[in-house]
C-alpha positions as CSV (number, residue, x, y, z in Angstrom):
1,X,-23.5,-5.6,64.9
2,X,-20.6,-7.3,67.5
3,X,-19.6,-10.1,68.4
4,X,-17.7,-11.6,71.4
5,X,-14.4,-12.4,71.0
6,X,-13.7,-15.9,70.1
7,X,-10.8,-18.0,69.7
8,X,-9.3,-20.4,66.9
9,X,-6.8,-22.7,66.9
10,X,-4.5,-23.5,63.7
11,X,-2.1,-26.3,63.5
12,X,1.0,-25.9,61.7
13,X,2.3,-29.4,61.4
14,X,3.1,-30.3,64.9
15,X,2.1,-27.4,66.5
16,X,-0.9,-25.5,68.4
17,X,-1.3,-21.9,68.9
18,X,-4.5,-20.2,69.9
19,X,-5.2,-16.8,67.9
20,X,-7.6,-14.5,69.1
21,X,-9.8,-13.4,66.8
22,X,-11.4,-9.4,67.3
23,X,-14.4,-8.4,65.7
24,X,-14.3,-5.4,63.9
25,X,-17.7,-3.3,63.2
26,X,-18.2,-1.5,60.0
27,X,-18.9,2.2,61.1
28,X,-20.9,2.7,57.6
29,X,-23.5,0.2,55.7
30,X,-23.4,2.9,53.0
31,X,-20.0,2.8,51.9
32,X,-20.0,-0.8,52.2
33,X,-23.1,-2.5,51.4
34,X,-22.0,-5.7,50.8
35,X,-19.7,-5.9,53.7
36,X,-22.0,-7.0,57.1
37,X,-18.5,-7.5,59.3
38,X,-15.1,-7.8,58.5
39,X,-12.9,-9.8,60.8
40,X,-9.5,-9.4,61.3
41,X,-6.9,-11.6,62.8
42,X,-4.3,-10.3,65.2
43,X,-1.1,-10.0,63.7
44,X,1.7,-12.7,65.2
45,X,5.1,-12.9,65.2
46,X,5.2,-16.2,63.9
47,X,3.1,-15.6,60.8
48,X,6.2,-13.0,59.6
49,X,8.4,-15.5,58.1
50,X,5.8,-17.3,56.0
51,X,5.6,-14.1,54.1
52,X,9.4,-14.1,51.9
53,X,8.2,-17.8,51.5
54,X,5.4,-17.7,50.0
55,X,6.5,-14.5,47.6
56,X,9.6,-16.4,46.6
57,X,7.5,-19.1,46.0
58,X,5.1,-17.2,43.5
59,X,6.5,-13.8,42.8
60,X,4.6,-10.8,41.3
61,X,5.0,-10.5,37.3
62,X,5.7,-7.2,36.9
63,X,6.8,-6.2,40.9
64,X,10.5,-5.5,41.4
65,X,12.7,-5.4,43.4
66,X,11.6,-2.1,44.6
67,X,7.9,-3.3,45.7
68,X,10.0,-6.4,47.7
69,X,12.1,-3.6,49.3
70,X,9.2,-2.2,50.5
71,X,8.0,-5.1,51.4
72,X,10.9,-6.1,53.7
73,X,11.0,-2.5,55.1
74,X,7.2,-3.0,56.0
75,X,8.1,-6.4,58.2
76,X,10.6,-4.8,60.3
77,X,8.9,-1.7,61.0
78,X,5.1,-2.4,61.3
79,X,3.3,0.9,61.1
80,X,1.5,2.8,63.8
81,X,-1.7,4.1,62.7
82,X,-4.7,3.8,64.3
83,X,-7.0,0.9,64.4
84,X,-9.8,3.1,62.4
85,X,-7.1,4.3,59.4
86,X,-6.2,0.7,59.4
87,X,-9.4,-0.7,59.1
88,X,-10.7,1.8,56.2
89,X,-7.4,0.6,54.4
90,X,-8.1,-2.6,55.1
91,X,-11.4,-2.6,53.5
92,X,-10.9,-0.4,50.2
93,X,-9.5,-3.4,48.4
94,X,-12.4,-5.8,49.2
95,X,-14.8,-2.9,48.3
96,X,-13.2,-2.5,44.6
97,X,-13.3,-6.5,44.2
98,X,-10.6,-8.0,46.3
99,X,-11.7,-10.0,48.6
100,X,-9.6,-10.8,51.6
101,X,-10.3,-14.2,53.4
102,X,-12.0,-14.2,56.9
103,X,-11.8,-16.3,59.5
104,X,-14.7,-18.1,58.2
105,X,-12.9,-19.2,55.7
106,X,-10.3,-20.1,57.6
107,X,-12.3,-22.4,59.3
108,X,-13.9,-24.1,55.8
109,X,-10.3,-24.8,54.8
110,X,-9.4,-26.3,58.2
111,X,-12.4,-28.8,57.6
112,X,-11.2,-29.4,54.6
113,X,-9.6,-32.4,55.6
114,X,-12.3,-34.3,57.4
115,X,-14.1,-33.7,53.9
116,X,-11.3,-35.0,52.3
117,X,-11.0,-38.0,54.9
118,X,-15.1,-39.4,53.7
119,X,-13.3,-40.1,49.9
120,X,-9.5,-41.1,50.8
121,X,-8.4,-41.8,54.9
122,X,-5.4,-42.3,54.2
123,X,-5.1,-38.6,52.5
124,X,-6.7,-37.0,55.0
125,X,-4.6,-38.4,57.6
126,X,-1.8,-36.0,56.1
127,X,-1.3,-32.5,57.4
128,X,-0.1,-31.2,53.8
129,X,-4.1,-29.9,53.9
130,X,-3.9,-27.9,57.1
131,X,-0.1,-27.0,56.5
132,X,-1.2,-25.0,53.3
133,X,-4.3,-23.1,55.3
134,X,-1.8,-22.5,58.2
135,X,0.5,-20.6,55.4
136,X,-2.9,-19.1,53.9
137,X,-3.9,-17.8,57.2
138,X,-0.3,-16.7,58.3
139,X,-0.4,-14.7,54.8
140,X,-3.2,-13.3,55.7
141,X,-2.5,-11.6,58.9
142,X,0.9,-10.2,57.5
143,X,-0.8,-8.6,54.6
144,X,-2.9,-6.6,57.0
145,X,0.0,-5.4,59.4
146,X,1.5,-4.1,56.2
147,X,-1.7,-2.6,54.8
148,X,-1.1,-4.3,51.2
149,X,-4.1,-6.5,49.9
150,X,-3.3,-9.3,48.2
151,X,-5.5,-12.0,45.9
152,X,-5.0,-14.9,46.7
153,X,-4.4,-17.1,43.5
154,X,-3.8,-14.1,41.3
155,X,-0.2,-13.4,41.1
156,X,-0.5,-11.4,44.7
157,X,-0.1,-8.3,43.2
158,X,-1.1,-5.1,44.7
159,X,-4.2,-2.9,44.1
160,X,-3.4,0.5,42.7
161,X,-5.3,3.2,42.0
162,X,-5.5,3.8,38.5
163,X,-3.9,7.4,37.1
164,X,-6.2,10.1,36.3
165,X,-6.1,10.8,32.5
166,X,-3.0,13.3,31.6
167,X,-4.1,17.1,30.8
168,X,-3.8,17.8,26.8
169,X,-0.7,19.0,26.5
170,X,0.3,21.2,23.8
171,X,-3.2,22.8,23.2
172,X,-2.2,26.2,23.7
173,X,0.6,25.6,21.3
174,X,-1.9,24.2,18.7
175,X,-4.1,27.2,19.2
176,X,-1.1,29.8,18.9
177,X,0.1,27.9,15.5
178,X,-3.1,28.2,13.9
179,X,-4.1,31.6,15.0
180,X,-0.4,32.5,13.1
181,X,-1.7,30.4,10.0
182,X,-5.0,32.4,9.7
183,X,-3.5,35.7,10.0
184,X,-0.8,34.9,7.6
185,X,-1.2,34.7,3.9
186,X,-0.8,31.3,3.4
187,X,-4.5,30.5,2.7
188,X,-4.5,32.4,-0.2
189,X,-5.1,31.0,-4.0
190,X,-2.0,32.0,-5.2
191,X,0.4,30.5,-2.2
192,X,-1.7,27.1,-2.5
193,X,-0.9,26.9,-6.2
194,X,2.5,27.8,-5.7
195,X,3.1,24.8,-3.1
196,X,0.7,22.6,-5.1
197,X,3.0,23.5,-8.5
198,X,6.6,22.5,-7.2
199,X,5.9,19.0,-6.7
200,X,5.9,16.4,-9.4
201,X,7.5,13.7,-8.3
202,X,4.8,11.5,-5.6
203,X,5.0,8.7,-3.0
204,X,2.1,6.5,-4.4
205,X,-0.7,6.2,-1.1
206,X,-1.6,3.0,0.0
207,X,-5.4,3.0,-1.3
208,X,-3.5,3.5,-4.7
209,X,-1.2,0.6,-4.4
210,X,-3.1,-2.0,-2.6
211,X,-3.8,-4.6,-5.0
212,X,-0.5,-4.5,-6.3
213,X,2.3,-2.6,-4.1
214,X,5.7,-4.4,-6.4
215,X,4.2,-2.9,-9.5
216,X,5.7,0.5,-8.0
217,X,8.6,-0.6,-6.9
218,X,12.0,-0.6,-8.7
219,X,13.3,-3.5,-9.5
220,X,17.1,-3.6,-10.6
221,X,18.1,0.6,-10.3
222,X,17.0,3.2,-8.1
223,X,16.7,7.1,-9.5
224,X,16.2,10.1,-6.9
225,X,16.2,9.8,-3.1
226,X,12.7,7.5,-2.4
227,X,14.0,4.0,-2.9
228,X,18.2,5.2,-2.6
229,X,20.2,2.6,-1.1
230,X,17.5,-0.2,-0.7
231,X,19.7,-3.3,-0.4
232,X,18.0,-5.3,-3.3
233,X,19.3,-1.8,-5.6
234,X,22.7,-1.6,-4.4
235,X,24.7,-4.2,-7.2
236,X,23.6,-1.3,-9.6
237,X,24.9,1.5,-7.6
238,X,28.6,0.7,-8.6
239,X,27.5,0.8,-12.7
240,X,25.6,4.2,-12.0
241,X,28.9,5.3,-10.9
242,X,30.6,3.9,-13.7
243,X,29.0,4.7,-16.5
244,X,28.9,8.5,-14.5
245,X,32.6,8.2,-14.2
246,X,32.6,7.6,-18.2
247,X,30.7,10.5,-19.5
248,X,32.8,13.2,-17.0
249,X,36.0,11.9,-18.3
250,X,35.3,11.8,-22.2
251,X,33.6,15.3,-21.8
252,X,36.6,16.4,-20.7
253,X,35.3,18.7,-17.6
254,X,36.7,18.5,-13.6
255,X,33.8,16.8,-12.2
256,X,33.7,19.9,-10.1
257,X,31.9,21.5,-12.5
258,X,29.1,19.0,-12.6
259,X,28.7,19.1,-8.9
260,X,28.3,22.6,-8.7
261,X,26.0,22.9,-12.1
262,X,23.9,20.4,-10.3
263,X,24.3,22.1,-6.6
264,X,22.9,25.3,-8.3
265,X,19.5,24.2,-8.5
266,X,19.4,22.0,-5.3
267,X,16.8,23.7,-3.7
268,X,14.5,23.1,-6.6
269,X,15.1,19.7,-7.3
270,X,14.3,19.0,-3.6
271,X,11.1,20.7,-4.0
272,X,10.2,18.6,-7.0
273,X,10.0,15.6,-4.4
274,X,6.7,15.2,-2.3
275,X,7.6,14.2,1.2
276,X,11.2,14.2,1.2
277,X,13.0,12.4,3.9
278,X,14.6,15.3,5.9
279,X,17.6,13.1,5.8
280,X,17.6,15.0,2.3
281,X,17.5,18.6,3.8
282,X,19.7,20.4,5.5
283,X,23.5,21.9,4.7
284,X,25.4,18.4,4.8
285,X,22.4,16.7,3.8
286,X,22.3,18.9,0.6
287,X,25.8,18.1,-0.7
288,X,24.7,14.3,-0.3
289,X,21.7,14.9,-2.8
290,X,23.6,16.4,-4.5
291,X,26.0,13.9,-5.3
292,X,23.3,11.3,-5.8
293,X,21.8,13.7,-8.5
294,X,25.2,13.9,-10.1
295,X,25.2,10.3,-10.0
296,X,22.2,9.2,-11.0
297,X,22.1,12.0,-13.5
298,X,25.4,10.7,-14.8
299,X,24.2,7.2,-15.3
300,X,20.7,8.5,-17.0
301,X,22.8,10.3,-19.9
302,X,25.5,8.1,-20.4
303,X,23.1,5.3,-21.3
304,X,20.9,7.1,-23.1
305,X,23.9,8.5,-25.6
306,X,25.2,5.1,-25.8
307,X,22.1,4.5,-26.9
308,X,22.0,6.9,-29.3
309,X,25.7,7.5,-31.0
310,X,27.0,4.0,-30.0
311,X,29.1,2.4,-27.7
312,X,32.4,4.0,-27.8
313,X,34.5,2.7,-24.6
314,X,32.8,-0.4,-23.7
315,X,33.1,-3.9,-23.9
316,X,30.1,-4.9,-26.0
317,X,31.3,-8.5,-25.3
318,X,31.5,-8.3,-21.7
319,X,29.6,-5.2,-20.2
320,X,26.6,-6.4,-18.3
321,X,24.4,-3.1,-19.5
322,X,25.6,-3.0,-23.1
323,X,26.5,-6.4,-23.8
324,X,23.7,-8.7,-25.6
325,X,22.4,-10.2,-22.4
326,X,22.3,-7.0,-20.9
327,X,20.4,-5.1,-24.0
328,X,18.2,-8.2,-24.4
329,X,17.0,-8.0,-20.3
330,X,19.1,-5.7,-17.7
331,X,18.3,-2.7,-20.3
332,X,14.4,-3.4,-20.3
333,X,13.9,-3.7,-17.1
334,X,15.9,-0.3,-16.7
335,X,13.5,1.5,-19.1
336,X,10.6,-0.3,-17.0
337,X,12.0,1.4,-14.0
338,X,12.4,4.9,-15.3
339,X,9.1,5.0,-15.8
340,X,7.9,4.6,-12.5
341,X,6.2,7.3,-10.0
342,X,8.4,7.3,-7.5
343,X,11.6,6.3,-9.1
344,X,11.7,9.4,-11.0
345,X,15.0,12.3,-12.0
346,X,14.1,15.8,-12.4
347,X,15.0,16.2,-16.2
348,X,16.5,19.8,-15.3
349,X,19.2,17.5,-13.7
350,X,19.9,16.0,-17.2
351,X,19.8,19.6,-19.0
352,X,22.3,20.5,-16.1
353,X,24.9,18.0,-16.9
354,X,24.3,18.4,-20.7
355,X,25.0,22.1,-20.3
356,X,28.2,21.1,-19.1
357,X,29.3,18.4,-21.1
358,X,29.0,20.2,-24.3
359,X,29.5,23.7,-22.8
360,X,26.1,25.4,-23.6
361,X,22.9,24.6,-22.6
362,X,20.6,22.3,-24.6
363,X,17.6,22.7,-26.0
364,X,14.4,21.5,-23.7
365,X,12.7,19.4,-26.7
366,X,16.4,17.5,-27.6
367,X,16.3,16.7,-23.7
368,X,12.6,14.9,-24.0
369,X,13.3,13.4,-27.3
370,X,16.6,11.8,-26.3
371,X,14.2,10.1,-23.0
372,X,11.2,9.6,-25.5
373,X,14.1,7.6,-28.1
374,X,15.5,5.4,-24.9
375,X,12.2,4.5,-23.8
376,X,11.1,3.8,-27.6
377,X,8.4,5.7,-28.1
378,X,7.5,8.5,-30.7
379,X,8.5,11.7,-29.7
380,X,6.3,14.5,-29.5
381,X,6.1,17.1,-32.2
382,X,5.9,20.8,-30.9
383,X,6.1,19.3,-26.9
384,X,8.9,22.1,-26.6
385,X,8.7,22.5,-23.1
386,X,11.2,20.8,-20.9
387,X,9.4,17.5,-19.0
388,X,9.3,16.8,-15.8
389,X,10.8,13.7,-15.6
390,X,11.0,10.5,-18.2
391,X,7.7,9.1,-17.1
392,X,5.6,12.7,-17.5
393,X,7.4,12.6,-21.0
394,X,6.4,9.2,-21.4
395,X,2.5,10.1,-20.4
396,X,2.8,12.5,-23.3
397,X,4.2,10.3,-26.0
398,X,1.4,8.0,-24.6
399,X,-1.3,9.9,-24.5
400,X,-1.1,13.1,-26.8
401,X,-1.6,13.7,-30.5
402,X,-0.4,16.5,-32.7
403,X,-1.2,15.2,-36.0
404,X,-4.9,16.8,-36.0
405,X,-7.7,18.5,-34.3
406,X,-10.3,16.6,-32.9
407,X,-14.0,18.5,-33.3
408,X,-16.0,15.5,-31.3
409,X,-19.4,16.0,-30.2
410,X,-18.4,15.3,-26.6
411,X,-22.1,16.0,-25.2
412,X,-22.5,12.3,-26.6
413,X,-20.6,9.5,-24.7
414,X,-21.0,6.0,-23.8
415,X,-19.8,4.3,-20.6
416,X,-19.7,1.1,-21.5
417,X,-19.2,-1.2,-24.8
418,X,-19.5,-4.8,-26.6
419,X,-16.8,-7.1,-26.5
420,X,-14.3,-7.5,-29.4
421,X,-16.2,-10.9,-30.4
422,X,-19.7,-9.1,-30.3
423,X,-18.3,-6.5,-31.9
424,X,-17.0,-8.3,-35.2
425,X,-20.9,-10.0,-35.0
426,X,-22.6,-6.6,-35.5
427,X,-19.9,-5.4,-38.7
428,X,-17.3,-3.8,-36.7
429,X,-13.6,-4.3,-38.2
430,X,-10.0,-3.3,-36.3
431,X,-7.5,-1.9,-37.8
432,X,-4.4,-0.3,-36.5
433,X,-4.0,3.4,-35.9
434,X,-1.4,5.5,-37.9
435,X,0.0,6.9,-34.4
436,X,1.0,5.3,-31.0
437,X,-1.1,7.6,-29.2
438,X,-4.4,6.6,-27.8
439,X,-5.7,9.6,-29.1
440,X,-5.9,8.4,-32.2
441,X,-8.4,5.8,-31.5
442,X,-11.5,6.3,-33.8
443,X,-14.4,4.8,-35.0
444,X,-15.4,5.5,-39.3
445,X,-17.4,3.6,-41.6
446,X,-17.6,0.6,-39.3
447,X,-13.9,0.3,-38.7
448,X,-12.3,0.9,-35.3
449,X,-8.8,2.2,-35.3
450,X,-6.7,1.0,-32.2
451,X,-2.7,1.4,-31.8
452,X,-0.6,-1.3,-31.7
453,X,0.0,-2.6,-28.0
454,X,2.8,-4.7,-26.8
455,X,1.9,-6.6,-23.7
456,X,5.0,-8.3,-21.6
457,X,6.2,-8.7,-18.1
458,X,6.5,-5.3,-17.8
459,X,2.9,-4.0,-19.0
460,X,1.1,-4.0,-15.8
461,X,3.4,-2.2,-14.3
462,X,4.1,1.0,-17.2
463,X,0.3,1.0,-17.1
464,X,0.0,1.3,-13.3
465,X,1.9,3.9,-12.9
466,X,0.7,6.0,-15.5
467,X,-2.8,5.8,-13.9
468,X,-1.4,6.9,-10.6
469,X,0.7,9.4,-11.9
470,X,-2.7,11.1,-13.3
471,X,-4.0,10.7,-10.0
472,X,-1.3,12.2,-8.2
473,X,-0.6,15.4,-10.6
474,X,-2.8,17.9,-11.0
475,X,-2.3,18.5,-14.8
476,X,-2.0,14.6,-16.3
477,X,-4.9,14.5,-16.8
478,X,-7.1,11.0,-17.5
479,X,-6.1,10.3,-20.7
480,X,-4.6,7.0,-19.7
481,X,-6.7,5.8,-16.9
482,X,-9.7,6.2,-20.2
483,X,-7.7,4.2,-22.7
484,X,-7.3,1.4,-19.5
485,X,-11.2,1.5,-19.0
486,X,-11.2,1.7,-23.5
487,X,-9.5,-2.0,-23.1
488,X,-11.0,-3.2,-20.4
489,X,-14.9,-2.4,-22.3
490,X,-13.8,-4.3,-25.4
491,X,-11.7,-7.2,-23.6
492,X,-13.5,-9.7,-21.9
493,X,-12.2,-13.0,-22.3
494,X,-9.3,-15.1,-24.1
495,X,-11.3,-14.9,-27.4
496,X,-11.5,-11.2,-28.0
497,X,-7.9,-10.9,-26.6
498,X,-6.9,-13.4,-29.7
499,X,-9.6,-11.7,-32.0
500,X,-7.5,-8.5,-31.7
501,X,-4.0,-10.2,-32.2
502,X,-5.0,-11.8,-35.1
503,X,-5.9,-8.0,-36.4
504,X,-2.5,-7.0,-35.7
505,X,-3.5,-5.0,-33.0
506,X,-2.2,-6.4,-30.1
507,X,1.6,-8.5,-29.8
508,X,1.2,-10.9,-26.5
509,X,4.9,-11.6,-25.5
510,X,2.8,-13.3,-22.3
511,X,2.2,-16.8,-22.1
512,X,-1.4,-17.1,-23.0
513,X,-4.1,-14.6,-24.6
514,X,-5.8,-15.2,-21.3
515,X,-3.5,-14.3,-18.8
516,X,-3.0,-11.1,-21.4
517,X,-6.7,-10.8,-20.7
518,X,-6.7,-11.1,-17.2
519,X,-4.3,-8.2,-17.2
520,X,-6.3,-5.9,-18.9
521,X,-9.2,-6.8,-16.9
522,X,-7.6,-6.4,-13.8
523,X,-6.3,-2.5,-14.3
524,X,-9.5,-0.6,-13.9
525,X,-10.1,-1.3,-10.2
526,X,-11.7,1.3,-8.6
527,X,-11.5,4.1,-11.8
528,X,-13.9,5.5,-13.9
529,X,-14.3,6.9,-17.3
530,X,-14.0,10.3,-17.4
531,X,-17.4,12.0,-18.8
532,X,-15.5,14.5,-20.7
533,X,-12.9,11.7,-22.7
534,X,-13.1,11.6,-25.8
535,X,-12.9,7.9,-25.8
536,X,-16.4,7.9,-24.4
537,X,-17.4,9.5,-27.6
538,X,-15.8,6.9,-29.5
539,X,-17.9,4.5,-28.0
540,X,-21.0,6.1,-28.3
541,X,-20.1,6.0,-32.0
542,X,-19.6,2.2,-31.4
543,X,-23.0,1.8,-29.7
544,X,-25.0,3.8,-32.4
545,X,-23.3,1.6,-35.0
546,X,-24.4,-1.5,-33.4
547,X,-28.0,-0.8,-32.7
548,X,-29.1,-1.1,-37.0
549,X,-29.9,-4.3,-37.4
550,X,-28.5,-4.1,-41.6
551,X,-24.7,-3.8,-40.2
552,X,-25.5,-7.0,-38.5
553,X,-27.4,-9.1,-41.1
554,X,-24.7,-7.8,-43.5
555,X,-21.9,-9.0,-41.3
556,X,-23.9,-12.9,-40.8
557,X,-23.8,-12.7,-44.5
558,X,-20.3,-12.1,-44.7
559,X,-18.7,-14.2,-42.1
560,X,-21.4,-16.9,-42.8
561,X,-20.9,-17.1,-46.9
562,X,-17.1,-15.1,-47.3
563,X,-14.9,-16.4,-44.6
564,X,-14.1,-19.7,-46.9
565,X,-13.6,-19.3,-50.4
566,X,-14.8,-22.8,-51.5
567,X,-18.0,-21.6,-49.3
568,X,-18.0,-18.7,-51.7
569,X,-17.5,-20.6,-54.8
570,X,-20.3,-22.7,-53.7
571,X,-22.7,-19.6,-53.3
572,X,-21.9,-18.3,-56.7
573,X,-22.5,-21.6,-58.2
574,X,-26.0,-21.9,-56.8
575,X,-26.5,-18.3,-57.6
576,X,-25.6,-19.3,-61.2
577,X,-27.7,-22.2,-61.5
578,X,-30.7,-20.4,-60.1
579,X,-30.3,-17.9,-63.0
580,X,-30.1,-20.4,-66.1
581,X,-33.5,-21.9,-64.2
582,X,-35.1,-19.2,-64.1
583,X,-34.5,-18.4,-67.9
584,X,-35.0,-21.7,-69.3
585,X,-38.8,-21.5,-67.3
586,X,-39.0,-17.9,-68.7
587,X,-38.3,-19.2,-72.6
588,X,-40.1,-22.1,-71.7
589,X,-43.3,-20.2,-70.8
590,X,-42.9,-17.5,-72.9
591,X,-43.5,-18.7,-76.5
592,X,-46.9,-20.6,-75.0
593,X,-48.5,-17.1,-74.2
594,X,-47.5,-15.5,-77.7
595,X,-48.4,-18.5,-80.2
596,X,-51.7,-18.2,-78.8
């Protein structure tokens, strides 16, 4: 469809100019449906300037200077393409959702005013109306001689295509590494177990640690590479070196010797740590582990001899480690640290150092009894196999007993049990174990033997990390995680947490039985008894116990008639008197029956 061609005029302030205005025909409805005729006005001279003005006015966000280069490049040198290219440029930006203004709209804003003029006269009078659709207009018409749509409103930034998607790069590669991994041998049974075996010392995973990340976190000294030189560790980095410093110079030895003791086993100490930083690895790298295993090393056996034989060269008065203050607090804390997951020394380091210090190697069960004795637990008997590290020796001190055999009929287990309280109700005593292994928890006769727990500020976070270190290694097993599950079963509230104290089976250094309580009942998140524990078994003997109704009538009796001795006194009294009247009716009766 045409038109004839017509003519505005736009005033600019003072001025008049006459525009001519050509119609332009759409060549195809198809490609444009929604486009019935697309006028374009005749580019002018005089509309050029307005152009810098208006982009200085409002420039593009995210244009440069390199799109106003082009810009300026495009007003000097209008291009020379043909009317048809120009128009099919012109109108791909209004078909993607840009629409340009026409002279129609030209003409609305030009009666603007007189709209304006029916609310305010004095308003309309102004030209500040058609001064700003002169500029609009001008805009316009020098966006189309340099082909670059514009929105109006909207920034006037350019419409770009957008980048077709990148090709996957790398695929091949991919392809070609895992074609070398199946025709290798590392799939096999063996090669998995040897990479699965050299690791033991873990980064805890986030779904592990989400309820409570600080509890595996060190707190005042940092052992092995994962938390090294975090910057709330570092005051304790100059007494590992002391206390390093001390041992090497009363054993006598160059601390040459220690290096290279330590440098000699490198490799496999680095293996021990899952996910090493490679700022670990390498040749320069090395000899800076190295020294930190020295170090740490160093530190880890001078306290614990101290520890053990006395303090020889320190000021007892003054030191903050072995001072009072520093026994009664620092020295905890320290112990609390060593025994978590990812704070943890390869014991071979200690045997290492030991080896040198005395001049012949030690034996692998003094190494875990001297950690076992600084950590003040029992040590093992017959654990004659070096540890890991202080925390697996701690899981075993916790967790294993070699006093006895067990023969438990572990086809019959219980998932759940009765609360301390409800236990006491149906004739169950405590008692403590003979053992600090929760092994030795057992069930006989209606007494349940328990060891003796010591819950502090540091509880939770021992506890913790023994449950994730049986997650993370393969050979823990789930002793600990049971015995958390064990204490969650029979603790429910303040009053079975003060029941057991008052046994003697629990010390609560906290400050209430029920935030003691809450901790136990907040450690089995998310873990489950293990169908095979032998602590299941224990409560199965529990259950059975509590289901005949004579151990409960003959523990109302007791705690209803015993508990008070006056209450006692008072029972055997009526006892007594019911006997003399029962024999004075009994001789009273009697000699009726036999006269007659």
């Amino acid at each position: 469809m045409e038109r004839g061609p017509e003519k505005a005029v736009l005033k600019n302030g003072k001025e008049e100019e006459s525009v001519t205005v050509e119609p332009v025909a759409v060549e195809d409805k198809a490609s444009s449906p929604s486009l019935m005729s697309v006028e374009r006005v005749s580019s002018r001279k005089t509309s050029i300037p307005f152009v810098p003005k208006l982009f200085k006015r409002a420039p593009p966000p995210s244009s440069g200077a390199k799109q106003q280069q082009h810009l300026e490049s495009a007003m000097q040198e209008p291009t020379q393409e043909s009317e048809k290219n120009r128009r099919r440029r012109w109108e791909a930006p209004f078909l993607k959702g840009v629409p340009p203004s026409s002279s129609s709209d030209a003409n609305q804003r030009q009666a603007m005013p007189a709209q304006c003029g029916k609310a305010d006269a004095a308003e309309a009078s102004s030209s500040t109306w058609m001064q700003m659709a002169q500029e609009v207009t001008d805009l316009e018409s020098a966006m189309l001689e340099l082909d670059e749509p514009v929105v109006i409103g909207m920034g006037s930034l350019p419409v770009e295509e957008l980048p077709s998607p990148p090709v996957a790069a790398g695929s091949s590669s991919w392809m070609e590494e895992m074609t070398r991994i199946l025709k290798g041998t590392t799939l096999t049974r063996r090669e998995e177990k040897a990479m699965w075996t050299k690791s033991c010392i873990y980064r805890v995973p986030e779904w592990v640690k989400r309820n409570n990340s600080r509890a595996y976190r060190p707190e005042v000294v940092s052992l092995g590479p994962f938390h090294h030189g975090h910057p709330k560790l570092l005051p304790m980095e100059e007494h590992k070196r002391r206390l390093m410093l001390h041992m090497v110079k009363r054993s006598g030895k160059p601390l040459e010797e220690f290096v290279d003791a330590v440098a000699e086993v490198a490799a496999k100490l680095q293996d021990a740590y899952d996910g090493i930083d490679k700022k670990w690895l390498g040749e320069e790298n090395t000899r800076r582990f190295v020294e930190m295993m020295v170090t740490d090393g160093g530190f880890l056996l001078e306290i614990m001899t101290v520890t053990r034989i006395g303090m020889r060269d320190y000021d007892v008065d003054h030191d903050p480690i072995f001072s009072i203050q520093g026994i009664l607090d620092l020295k905890r804390r320290i112990r609390s640290d060593m025994c978590l997951v990812e704070n943890q020394l390869p014991l071979l380091v200690l045997q290492k150092l030991e080896a040198v210090r005395r001049g012949a190697p030690p034996m692998d069960e003094e190494i875990n009894n001297w950690v076992t004795r600084f950590l003040r637990r029992k040590s093992v008997q017959g654990n004659r196999n070096l540890g890991l590290h202080p925390l697996d020796v701690f899981h075993k001190s916790f967790c294993l007993d070699d006093s006895s055999t067990k023969n438990l009929e572990s086809e019959k287990t219980e998932n759940t049990m009765r609360s301390a309280v409800e236990l006491r109700e149906a004739g169950v005593n405590f008692k403590i174990s003979k053992t600090q292994s929760i092994q030795d928890i057992d069930f006989k006769n209606g007494v349940l033997r328990m060891p003796l727990v010591e819950v502090d500020d540091t509880t939770e976070k021992i506890f913790l990390n023994l449950m994730a270190f049986e997650k993370l290694h393969r050979n823990a097993g789930t002793h600990a995680t049971d015995y958390m599950i064990f204490m969650d079963n029979i603790i429910d509230s303040e009053r079975d947490l003060a029941l057991l104290r008052e046994k003697g089976v629990i010390k609560n250094f906290l400050s209430s039985d029920k935030a003691a309580a809450r901790l136990f009942n907040t450690l089995r998140k998310g873990a489950k008894l293990n169908p095979s524990s032998e602590l299941g078994h224990v409560q199965w003997k529990v259950a059975d116990h509590c289901r005949k109704p004579w151990h409960k009538w003959r523990a109302i009796f007791r705690h209803t008639y015993m508990s008070n001795p006056w209450v006692f006194i008072s029972l055997v009294a009526a006892g007594i008197l019911l006997a003399v009247t029962i024999l004075q009716t009994a001789y009273t009766i009697v000699p009726f029956y036999t006269e007659g």
